[in-house]
PDB file of N, CA, C and O in Angstrom:
ATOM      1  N   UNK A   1       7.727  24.567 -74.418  1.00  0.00           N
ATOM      2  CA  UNK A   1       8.732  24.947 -73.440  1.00  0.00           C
ATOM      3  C   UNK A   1       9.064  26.424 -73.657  1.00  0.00           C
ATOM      4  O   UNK A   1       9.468  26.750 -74.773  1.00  0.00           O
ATOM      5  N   UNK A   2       8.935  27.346 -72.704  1.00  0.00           N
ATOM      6  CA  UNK A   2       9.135  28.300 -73.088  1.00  0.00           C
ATOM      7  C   UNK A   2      11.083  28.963 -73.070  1.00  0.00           C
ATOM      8  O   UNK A   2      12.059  28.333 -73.478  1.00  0.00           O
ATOM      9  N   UNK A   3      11.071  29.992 -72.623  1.00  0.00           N
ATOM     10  CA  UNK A   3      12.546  30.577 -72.833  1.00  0.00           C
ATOM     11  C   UNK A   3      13.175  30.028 -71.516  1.00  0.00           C
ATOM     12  O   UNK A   3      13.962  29.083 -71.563  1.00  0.00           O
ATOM     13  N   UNK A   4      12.891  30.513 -70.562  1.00  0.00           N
ATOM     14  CA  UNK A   4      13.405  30.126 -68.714  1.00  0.00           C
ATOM     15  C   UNK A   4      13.434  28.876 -68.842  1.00  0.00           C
ATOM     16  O   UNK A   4      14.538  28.368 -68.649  1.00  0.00           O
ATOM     17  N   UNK A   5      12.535  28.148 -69.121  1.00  0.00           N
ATOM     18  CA  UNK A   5      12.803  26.366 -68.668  1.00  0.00           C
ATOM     19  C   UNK A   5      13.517  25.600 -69.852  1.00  0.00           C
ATOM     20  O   UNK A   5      13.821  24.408 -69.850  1.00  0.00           O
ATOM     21  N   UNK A   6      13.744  26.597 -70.948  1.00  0.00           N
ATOM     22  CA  UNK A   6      15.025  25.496 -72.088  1.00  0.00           C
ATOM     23  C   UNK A   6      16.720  26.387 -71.544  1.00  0.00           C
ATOM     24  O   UNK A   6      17.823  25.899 -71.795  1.00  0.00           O
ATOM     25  N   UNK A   7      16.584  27.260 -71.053  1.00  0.00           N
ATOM     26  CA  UNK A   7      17.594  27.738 -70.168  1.00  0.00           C
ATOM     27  C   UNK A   7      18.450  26.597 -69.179  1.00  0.00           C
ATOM     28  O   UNK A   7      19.525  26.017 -69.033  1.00  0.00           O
ATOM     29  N   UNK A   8      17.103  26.767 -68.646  1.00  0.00           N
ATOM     30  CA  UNK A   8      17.541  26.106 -66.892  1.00  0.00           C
ATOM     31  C   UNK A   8      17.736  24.750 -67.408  1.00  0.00           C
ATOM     32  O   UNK A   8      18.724  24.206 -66.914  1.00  0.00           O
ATOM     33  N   UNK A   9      16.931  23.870 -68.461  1.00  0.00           N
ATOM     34  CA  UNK A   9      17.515  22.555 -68.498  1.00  0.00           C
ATOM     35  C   UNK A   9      18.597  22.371 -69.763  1.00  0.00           C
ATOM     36  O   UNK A   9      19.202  21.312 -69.925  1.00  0.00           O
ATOM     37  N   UNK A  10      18.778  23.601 -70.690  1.00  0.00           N
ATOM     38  CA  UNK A  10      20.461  23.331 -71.367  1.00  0.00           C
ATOM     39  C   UNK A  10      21.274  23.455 -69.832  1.00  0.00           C
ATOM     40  O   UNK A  10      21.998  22.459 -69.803  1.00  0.00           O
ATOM     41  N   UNK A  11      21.406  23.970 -68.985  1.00  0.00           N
ATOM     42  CA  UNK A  11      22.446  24.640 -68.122  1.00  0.00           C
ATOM     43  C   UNK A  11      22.347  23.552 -66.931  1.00  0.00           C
ATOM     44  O   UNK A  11      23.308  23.415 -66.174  1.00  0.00           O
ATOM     45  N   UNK A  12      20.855  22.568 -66.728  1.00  0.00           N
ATOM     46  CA  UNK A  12      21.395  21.189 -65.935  1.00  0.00           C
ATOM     47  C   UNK A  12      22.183  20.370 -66.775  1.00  0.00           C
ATOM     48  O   UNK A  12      23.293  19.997 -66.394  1.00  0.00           O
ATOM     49  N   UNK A  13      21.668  20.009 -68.021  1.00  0.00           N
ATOM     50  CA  UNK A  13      21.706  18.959 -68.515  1.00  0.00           C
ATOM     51  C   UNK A  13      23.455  19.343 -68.921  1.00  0.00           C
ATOM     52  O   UNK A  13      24.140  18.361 -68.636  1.00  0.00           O
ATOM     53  N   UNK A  14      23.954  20.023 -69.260  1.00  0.00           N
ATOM     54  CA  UNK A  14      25.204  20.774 -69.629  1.00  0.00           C
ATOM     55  C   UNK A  14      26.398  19.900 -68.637  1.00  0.00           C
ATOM     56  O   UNK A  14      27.553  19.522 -68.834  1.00  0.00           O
ATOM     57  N   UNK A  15      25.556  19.829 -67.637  1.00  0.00           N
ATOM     58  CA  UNK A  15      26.242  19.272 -65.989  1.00  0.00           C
ATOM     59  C   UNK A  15      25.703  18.020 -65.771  1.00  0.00           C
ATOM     60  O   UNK A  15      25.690  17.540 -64.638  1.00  0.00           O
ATOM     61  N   UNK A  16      25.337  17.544 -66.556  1.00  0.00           N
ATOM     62  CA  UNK A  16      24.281  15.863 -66.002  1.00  0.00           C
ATOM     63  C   UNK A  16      23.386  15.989 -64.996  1.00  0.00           C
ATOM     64  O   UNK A  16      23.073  15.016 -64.309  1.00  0.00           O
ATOM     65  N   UNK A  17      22.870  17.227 -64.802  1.00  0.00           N
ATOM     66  CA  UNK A  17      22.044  17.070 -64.139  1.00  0.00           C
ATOM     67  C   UNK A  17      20.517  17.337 -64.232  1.00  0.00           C
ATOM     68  O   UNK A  17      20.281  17.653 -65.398  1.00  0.00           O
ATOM     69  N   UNK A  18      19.755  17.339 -63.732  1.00  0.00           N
ATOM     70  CA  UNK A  18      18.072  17.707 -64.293  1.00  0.00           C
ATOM     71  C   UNK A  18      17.288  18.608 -63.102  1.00  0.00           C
ATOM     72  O   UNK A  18      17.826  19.122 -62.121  1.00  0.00           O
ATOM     73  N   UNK A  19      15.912  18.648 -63.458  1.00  0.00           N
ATOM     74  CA  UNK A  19      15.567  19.646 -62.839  1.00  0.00           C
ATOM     75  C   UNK A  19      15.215  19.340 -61.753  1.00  0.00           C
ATOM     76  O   UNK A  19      14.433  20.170 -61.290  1.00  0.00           O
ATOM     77  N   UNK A  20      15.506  18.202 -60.852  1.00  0.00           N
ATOM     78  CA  UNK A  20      14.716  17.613 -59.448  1.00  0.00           C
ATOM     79  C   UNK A  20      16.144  18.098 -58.703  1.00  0.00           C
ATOM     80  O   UNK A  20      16.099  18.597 -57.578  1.00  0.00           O
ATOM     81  N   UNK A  21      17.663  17.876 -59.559  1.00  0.00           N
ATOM     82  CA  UNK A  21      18.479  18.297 -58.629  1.00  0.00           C
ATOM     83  C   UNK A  21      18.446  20.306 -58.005  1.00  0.00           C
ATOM     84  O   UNK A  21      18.776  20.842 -56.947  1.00  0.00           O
ATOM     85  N   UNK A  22      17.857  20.853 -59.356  1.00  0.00           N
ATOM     86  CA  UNK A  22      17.708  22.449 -59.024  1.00  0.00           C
ATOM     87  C   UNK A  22      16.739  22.408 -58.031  1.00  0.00           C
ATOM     88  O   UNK A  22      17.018  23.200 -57.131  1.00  0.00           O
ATOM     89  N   UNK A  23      15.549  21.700 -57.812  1.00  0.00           N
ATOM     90  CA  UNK A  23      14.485  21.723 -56.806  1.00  0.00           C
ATOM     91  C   UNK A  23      15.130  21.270 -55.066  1.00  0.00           C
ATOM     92  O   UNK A  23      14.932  21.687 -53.926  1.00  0.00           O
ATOM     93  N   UNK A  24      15.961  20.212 -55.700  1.00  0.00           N
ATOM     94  CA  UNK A  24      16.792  20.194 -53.877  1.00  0.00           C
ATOM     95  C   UNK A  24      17.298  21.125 -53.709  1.00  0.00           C
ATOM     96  O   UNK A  24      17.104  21.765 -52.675  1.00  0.00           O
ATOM     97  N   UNK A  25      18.335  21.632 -54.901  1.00  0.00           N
ATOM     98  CA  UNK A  25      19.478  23.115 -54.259  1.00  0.00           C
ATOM     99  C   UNK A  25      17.991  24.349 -53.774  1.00  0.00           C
ATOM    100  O   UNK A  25      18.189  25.332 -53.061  1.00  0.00           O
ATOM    101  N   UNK A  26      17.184  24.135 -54.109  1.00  0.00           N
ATOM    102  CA  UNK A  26      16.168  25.341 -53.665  1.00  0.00           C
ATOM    103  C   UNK A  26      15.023  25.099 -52.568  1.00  0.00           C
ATOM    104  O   UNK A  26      14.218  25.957 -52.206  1.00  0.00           O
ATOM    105  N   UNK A  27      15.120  23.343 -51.951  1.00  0.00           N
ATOM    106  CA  UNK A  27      14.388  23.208 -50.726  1.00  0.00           C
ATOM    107  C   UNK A  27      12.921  22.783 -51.211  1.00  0.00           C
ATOM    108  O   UNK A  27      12.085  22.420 -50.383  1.00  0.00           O
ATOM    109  N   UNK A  28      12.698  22.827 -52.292  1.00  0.00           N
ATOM    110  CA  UNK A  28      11.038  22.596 -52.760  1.00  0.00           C
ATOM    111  C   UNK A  28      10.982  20.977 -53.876  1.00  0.00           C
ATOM    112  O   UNK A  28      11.765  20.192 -54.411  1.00  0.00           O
ATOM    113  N   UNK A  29       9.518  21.207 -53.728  1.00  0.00           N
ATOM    114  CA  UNK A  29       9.482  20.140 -54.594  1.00  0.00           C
ATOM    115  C   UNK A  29       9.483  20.426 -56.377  1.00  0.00           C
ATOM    116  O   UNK A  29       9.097  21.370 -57.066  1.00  0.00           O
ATOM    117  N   UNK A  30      10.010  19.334 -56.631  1.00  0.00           N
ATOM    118  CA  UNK A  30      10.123  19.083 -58.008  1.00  0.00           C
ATOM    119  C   UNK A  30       8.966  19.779 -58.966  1.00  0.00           C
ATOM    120  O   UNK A  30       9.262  20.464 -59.945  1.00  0.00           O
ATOM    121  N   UNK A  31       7.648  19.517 -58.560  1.00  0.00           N
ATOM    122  CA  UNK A  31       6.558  20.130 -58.997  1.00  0.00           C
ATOM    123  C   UNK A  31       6.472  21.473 -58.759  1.00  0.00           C
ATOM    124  O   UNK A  31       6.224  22.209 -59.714  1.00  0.00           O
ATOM    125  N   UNK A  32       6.612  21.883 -57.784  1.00  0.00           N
ATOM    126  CA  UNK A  32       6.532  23.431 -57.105  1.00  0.00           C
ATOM    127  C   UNK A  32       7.468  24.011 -58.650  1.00  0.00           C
ATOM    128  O   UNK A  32       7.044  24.713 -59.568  1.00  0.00           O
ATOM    129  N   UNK A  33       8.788  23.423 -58.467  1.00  0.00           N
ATOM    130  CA  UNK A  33       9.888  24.373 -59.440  1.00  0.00           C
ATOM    131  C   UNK A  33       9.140  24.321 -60.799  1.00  0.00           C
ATOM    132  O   UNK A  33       8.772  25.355 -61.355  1.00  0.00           O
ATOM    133  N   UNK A  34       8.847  22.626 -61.507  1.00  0.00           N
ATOM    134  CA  UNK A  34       8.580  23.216 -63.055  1.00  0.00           C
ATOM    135  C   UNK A  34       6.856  24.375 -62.822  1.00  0.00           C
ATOM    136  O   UNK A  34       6.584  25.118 -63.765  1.00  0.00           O
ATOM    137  N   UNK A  35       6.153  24.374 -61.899  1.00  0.00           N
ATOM    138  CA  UNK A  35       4.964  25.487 -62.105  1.00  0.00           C
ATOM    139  C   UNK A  35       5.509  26.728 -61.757  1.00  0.00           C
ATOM    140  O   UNK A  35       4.871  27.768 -61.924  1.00  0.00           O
ATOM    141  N   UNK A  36       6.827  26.698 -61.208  1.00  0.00           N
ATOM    142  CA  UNK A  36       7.392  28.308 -61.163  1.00  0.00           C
ATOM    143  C   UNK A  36       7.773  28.353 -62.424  1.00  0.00           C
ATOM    144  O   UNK A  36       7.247  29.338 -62.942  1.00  0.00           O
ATOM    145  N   UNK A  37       8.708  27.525 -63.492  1.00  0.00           N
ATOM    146  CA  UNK A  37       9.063  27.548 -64.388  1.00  0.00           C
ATOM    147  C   UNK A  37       8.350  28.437 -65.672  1.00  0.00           C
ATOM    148  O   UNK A  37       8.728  29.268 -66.499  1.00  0.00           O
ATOM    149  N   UNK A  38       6.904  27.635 -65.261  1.00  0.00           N
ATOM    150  CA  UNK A  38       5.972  27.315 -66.249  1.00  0.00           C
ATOM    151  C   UNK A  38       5.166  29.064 -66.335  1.00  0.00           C
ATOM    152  O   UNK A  38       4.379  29.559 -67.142  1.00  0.00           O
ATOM    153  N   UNK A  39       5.768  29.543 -65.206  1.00  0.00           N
ATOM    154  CA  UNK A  39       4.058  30.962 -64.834  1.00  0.00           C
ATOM    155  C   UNK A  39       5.031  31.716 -65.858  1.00  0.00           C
ATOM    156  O   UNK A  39       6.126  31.455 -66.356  1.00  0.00           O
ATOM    157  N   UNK A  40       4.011  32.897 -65.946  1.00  0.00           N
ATOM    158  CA  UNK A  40       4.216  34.215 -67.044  1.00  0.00           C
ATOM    159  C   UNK A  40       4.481  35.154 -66.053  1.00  0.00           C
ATOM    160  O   UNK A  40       5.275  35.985 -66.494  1.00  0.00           O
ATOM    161  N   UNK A  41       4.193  35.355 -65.028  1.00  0.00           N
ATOM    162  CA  UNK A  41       4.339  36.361 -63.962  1.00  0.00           C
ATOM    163  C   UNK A  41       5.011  36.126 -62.812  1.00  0.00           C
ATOM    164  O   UNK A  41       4.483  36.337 -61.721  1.00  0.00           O
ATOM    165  N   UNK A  42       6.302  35.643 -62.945  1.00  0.00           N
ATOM    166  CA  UNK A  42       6.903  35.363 -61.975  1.00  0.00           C
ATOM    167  C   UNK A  42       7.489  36.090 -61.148  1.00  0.00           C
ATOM    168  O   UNK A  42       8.385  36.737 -61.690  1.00  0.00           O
ATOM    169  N   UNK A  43       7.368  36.303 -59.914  1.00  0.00           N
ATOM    170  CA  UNK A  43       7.964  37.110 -58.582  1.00  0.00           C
ATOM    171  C   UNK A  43       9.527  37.353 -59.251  1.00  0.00           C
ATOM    172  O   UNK A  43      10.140  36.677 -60.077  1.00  0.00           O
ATOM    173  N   UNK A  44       9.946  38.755 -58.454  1.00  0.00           N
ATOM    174  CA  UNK A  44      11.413  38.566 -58.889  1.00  0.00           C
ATOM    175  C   UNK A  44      12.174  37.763 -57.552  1.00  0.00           C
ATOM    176  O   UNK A  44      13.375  37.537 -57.405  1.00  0.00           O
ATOM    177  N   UNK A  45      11.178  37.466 -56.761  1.00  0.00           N
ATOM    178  CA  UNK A  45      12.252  37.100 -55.463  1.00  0.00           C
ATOM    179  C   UNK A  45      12.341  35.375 -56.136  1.00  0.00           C
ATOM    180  O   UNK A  45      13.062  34.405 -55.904  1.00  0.00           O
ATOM    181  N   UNK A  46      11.662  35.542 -56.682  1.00  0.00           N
ATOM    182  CA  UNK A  46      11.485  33.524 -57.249  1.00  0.00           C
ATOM    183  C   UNK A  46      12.801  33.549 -58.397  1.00  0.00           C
ATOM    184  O   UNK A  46      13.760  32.818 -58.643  1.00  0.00           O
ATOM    185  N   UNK A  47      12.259  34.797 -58.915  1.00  0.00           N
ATOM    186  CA  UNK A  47      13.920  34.772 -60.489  1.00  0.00           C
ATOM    187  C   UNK A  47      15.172  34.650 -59.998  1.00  0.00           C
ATOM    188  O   UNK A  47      16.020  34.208 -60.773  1.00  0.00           O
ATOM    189  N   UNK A  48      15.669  35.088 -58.299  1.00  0.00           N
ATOM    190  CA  UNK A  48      16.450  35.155 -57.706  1.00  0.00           C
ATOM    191  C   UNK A  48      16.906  34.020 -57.431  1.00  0.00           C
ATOM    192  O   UNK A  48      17.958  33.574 -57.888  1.00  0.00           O
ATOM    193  N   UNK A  49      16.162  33.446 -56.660  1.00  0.00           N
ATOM    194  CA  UNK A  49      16.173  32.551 -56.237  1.00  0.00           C
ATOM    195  C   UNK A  49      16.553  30.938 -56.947  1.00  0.00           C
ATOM    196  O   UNK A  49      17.086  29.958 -56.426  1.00  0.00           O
ATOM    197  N   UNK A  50      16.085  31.134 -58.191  1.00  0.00           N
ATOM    198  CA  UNK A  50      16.288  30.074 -59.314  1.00  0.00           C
ATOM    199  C   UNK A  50      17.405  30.090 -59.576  1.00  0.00           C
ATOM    200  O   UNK A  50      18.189  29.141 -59.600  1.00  0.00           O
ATOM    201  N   UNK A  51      17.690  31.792 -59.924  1.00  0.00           N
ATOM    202  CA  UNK A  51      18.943  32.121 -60.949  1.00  0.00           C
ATOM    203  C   UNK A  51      20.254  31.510 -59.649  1.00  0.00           C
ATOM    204  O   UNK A  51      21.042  30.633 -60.004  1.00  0.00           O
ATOM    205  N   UNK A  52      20.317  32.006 -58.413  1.00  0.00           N
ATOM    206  CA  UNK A  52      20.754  31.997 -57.345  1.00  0.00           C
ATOM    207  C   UNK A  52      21.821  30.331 -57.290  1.00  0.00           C
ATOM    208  O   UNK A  52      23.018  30.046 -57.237  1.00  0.00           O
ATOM    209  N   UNK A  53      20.343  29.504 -57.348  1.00  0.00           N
ATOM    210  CA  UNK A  53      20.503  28.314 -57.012  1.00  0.00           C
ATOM    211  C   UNK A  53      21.266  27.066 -58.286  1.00  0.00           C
ATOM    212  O   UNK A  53      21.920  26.053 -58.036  1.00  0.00           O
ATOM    213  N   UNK A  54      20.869  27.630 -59.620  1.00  0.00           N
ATOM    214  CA  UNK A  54      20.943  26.994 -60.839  1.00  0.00           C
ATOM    215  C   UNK A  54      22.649  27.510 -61.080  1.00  0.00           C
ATOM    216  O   UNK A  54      23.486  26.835 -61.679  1.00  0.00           O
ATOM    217  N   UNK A  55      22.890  28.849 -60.459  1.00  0.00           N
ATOM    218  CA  UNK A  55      24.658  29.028 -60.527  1.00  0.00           C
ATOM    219  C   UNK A  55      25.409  28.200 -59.505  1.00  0.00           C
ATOM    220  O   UNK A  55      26.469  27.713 -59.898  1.00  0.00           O
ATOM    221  N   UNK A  56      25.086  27.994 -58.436  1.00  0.00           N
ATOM    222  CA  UNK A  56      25.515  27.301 -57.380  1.00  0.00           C
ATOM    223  C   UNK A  56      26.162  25.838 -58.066  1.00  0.00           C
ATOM    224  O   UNK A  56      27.263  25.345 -57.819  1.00  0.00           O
ATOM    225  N   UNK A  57      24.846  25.198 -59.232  1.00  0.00           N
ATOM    226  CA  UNK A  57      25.185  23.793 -59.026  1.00  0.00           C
ATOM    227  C   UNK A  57      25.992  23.934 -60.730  1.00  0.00           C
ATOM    228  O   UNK A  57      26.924  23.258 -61.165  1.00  0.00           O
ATOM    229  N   UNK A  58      25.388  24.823 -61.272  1.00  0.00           N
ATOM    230  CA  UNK A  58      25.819  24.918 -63.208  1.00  0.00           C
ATOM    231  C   UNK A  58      27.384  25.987 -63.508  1.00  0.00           C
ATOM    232  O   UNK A  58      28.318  25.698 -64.256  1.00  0.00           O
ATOM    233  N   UNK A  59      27.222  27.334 -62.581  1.00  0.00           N
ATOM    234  CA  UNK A  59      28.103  28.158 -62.910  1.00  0.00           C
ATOM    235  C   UNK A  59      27.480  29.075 -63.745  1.00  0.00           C
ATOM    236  O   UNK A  59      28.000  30.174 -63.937  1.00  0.00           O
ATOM    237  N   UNK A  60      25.901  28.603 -64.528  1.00  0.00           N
ATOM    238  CA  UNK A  60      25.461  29.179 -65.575  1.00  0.00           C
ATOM    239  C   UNK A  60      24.455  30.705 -64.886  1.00  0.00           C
ATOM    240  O   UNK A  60      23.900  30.624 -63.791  1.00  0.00           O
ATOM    241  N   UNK A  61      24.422  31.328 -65.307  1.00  0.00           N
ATOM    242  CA  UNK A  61      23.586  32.504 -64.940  1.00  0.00           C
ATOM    243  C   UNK A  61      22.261  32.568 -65.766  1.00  0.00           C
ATOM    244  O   UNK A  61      22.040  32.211 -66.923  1.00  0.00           O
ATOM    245  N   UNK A  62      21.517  33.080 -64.909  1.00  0.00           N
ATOM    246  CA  UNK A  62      20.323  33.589 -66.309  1.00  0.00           C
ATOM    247  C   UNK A  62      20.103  34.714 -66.272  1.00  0.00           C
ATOM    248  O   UNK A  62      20.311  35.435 -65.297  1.00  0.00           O
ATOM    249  N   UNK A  63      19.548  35.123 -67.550  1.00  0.00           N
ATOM    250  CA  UNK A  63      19.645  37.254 -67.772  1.00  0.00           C
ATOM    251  C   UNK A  63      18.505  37.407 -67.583  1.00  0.00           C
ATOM    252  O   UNK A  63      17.728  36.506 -67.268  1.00  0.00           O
ATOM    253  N   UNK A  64      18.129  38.954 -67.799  1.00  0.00           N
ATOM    254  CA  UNK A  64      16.348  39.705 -68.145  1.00  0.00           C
ATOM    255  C   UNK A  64      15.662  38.795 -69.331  1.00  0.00           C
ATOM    256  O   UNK A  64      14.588  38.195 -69.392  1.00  0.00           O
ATOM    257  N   UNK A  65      16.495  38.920 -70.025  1.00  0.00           N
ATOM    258  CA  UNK A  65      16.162  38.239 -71.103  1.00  0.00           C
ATOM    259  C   UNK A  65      15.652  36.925 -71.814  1.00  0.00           C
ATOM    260  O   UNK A  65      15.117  36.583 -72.868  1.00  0.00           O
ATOM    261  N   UNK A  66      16.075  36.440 -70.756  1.00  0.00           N
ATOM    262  CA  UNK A  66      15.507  35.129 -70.216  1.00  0.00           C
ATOM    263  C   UNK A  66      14.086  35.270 -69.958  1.00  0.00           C
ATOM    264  O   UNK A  66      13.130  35.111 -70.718  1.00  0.00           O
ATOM    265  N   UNK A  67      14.127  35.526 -69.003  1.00  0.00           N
ATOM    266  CA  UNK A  67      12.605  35.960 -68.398  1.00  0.00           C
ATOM    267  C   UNK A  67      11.802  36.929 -69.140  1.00  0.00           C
ATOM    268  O   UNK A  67      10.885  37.541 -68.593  1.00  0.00           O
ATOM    269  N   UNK A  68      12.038  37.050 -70.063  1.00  0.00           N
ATOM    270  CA  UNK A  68      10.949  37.748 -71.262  1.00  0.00           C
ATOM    271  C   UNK A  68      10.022  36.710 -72.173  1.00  0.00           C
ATOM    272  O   UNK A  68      10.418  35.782 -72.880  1.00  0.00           O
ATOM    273  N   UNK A  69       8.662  37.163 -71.932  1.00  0.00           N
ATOM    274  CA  UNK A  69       8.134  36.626 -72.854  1.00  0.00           C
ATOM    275  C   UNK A  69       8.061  36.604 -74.324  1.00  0.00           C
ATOM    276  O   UNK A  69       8.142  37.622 -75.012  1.00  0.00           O
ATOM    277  N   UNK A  70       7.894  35.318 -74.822  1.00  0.00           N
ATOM    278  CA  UNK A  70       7.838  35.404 -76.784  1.00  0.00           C
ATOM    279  C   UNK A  70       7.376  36.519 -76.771  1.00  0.00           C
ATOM    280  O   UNK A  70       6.738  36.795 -75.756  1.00  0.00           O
ATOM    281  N   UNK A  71       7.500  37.690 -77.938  1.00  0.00           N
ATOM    282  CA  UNK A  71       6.482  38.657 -78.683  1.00  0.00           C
ATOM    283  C   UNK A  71       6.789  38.115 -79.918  1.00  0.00           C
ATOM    284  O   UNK A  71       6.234  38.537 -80.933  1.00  0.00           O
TER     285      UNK A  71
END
């Protein structure tokens, strides 16, 4: 699991919720979200969009920092 997707599911799970409910607040499927999760090169309109949607339902934000890969 990398950094973005133990983020996004402390910040559902925080709320009882999981990652199929972030995929409704964002219109896509469940699969679509964890392979956005999952890429190394993610669009920033997609980081937006996550970050966007995951405050809507959590309150929680995500940083740059987030979205950095391990070194």
């Amino acid at each position: 699991m990398n950094r973005i997707q133990a983020k996004v599911k402390t910040a559902l799970t925080s709320k009882g919720l999981i990652q199929g409910d972030l995929a409704r607040q964002m219109s896509i499927d469940q699969s679509t979200l964890s392979r956005m999760l999952k890429s190394n090169n993610m669009q920033m309109s997609t980081a937006f969009l996550i970050n966007d949607c995951l405050v809507e339902l959590t309150g929680q934000s995500l940083t740059l920092e987030d979205f950095r890969k391990h070194e």
